[in-house]
N, CA, C, O and CB atoms as a CASP TS submission, in Angstrom:
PFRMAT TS
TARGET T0000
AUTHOR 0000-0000-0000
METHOD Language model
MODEL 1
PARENT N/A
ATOM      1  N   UNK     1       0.852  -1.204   0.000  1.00  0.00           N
ATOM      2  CA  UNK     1       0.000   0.000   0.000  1.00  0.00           C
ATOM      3  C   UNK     1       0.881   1.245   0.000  1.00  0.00           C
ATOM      4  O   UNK     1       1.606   1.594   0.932  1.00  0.00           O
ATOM      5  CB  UNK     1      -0.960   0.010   1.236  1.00  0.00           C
ATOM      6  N   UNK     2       0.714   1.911  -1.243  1.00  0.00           N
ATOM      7  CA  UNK     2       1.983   2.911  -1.161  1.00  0.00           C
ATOM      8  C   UNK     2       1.601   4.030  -0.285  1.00  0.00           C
ATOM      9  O   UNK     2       2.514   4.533   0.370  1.00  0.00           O
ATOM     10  CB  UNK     2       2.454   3.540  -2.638  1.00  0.00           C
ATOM     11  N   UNK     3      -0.056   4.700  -0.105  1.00  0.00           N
ATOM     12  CA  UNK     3      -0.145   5.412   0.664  1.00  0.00           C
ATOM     13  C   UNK     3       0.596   5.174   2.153  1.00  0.00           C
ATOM     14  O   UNK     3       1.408   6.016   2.537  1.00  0.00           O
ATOM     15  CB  UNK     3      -1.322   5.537   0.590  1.00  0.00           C
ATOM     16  N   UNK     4       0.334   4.160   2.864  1.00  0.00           N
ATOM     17  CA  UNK     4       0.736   3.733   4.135  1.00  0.00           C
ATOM     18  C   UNK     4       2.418   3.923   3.519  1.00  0.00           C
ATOM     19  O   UNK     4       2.991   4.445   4.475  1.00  0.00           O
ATOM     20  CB  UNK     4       0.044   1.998   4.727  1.00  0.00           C
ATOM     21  N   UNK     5       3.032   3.819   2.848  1.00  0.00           N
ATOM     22  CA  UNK     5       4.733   3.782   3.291  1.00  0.00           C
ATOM     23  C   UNK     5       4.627   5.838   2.708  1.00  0.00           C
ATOM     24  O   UNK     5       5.687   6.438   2.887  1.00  0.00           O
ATOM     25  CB  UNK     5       6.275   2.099   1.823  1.00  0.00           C
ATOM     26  N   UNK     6       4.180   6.161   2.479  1.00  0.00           N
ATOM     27  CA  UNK     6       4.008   7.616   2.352  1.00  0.00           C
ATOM     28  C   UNK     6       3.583   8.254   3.618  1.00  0.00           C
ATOM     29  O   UNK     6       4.107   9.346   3.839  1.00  0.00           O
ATOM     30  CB  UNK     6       3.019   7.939   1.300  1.00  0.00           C
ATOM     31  N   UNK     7       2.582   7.717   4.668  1.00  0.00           N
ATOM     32  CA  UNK     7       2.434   8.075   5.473  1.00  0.00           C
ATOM     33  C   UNK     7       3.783   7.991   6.815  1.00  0.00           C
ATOM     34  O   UNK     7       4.045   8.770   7.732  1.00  0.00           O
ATOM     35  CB  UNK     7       1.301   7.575   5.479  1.00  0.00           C
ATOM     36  N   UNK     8       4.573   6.341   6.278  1.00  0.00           N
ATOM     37  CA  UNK     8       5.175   6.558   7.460  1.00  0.00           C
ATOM     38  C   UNK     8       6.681   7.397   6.900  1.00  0.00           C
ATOM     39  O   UNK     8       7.478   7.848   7.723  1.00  0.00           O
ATOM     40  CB  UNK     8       5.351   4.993   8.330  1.00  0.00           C
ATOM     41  N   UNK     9       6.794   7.455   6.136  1.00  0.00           N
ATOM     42  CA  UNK     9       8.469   8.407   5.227  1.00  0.00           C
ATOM     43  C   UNK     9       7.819   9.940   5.635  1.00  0.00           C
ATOM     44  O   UNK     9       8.803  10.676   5.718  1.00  0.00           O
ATOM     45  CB  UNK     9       8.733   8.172   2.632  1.00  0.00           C
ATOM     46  N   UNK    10       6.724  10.647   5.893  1.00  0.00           N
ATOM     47  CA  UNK    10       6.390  11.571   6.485  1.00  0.00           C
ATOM     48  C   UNK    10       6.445  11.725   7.895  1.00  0.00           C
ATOM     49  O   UNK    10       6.683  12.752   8.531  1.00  0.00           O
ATOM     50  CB  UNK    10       5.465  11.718   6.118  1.00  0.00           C
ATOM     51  N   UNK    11       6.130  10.285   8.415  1.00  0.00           N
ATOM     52  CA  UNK    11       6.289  10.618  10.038  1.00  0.00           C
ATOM     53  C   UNK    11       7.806  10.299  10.604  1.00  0.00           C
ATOM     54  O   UNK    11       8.305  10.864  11.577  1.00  0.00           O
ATOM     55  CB  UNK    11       5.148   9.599  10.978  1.00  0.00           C
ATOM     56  N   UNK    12       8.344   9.434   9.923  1.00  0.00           N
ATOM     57  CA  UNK    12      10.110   9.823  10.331  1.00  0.00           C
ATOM     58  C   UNK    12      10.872  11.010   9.592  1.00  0.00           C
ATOM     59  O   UNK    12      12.099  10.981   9.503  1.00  0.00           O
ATOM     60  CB  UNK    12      11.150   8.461   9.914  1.00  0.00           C
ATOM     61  N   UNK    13      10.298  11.807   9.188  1.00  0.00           N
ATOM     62  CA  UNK    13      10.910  13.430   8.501  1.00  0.00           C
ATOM     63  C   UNK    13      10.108  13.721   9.374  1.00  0.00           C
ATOM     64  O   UNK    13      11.176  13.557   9.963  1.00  0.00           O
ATOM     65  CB  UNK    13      10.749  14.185   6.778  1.00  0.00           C
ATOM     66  N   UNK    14       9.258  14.012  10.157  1.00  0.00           N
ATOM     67  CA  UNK    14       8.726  14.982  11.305  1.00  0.00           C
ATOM     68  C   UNK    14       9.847  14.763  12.642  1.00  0.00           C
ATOM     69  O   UNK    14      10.414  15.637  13.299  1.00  0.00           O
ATOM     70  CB  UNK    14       6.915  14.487  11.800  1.00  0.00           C
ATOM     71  N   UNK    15       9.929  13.307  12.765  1.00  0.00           N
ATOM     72  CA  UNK    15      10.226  12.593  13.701  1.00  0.00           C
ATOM     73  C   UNK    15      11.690  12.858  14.051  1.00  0.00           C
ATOM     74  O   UNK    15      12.210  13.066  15.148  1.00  0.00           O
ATOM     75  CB  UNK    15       9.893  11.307  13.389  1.00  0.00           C
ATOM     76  N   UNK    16      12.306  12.785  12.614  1.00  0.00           N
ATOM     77  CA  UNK    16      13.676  13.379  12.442  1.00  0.00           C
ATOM     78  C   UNK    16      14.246  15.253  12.862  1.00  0.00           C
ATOM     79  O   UNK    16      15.280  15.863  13.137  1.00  0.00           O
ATOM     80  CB  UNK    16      13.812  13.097  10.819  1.00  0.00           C
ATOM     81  N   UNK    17      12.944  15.482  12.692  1.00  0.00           N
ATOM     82  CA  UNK    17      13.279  17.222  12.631  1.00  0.00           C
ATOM     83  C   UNK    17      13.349  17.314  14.087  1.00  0.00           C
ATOM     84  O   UNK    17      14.289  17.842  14.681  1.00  0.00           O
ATOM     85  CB  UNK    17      11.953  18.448  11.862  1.00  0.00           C
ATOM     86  N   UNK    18      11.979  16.603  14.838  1.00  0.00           N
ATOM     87  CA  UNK    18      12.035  16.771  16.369  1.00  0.00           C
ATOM     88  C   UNK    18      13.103  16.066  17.305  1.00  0.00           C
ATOM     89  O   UNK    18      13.323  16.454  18.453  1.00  0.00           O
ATOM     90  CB  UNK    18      10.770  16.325  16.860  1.00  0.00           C
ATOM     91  N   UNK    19      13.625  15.195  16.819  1.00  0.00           N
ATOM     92  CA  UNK    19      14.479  14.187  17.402  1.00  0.00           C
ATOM     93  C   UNK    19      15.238  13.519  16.882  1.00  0.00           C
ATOM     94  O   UNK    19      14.810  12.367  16.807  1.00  0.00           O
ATOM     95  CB  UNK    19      14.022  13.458  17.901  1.00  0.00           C
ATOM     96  N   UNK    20      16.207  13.646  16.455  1.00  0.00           N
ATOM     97  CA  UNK    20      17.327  13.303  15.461  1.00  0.00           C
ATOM     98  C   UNK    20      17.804  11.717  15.619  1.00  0.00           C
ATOM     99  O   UNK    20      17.988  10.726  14.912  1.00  0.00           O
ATOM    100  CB  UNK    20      18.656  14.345  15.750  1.00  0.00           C
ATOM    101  N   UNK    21      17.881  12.126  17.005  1.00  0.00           N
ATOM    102  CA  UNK    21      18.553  10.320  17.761  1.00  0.00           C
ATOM    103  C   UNK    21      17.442   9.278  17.435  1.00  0.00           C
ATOM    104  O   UNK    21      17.523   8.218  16.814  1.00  0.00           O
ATOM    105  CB  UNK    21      18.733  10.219  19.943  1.00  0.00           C
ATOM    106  N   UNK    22      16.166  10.008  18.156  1.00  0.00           N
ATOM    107  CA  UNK    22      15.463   9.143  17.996  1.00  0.00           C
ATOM    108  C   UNK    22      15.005   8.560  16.690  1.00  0.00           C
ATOM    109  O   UNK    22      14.225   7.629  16.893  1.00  0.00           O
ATOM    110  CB  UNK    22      14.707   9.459  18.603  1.00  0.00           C
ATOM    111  N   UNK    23      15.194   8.760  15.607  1.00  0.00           N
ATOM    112  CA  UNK    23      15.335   8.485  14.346  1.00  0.00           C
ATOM    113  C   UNK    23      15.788   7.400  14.277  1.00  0.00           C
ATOM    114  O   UNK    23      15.269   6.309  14.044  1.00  0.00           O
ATOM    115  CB  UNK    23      15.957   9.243  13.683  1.00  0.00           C
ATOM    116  N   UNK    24      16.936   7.747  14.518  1.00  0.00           N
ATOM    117  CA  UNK    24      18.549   7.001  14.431  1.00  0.00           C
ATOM    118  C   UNK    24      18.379   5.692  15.124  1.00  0.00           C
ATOM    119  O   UNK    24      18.991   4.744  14.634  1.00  0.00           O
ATOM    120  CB  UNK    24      19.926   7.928  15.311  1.00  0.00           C
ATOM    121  N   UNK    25      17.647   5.483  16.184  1.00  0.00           N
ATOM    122  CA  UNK    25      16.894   3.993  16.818  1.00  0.00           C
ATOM    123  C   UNK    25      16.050   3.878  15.980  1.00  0.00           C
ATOM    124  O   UNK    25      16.488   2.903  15.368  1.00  0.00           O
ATOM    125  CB  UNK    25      16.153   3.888  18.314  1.00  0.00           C
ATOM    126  N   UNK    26      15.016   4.196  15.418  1.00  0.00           N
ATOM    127  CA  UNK    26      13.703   3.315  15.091  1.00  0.00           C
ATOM    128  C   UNK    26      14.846   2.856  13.493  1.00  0.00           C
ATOM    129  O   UNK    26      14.441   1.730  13.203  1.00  0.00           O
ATOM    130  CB  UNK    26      11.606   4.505  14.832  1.00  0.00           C
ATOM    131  N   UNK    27      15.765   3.161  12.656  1.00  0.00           N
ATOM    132  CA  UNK    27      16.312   2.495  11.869  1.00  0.00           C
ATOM    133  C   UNK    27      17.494   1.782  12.272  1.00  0.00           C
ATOM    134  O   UNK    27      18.092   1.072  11.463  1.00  0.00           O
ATOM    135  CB  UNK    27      16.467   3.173  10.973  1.00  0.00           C
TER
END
């Protein structure tokens, strides 16, 4: 479902802006 991997490549670029590290764990 390409929407759903669009939704989540948007929420680790939010995720990334607020929390860099925490990024850096969820990959």
């Amino acid at each position: 479902m390409a929407w759903k991997v669009e939704i989540e490549a948007a929420a680790e670029r939010e995720l990334d802006k607020l929390d860099p590290q925490n990024a850096k764990r969820i990959l």
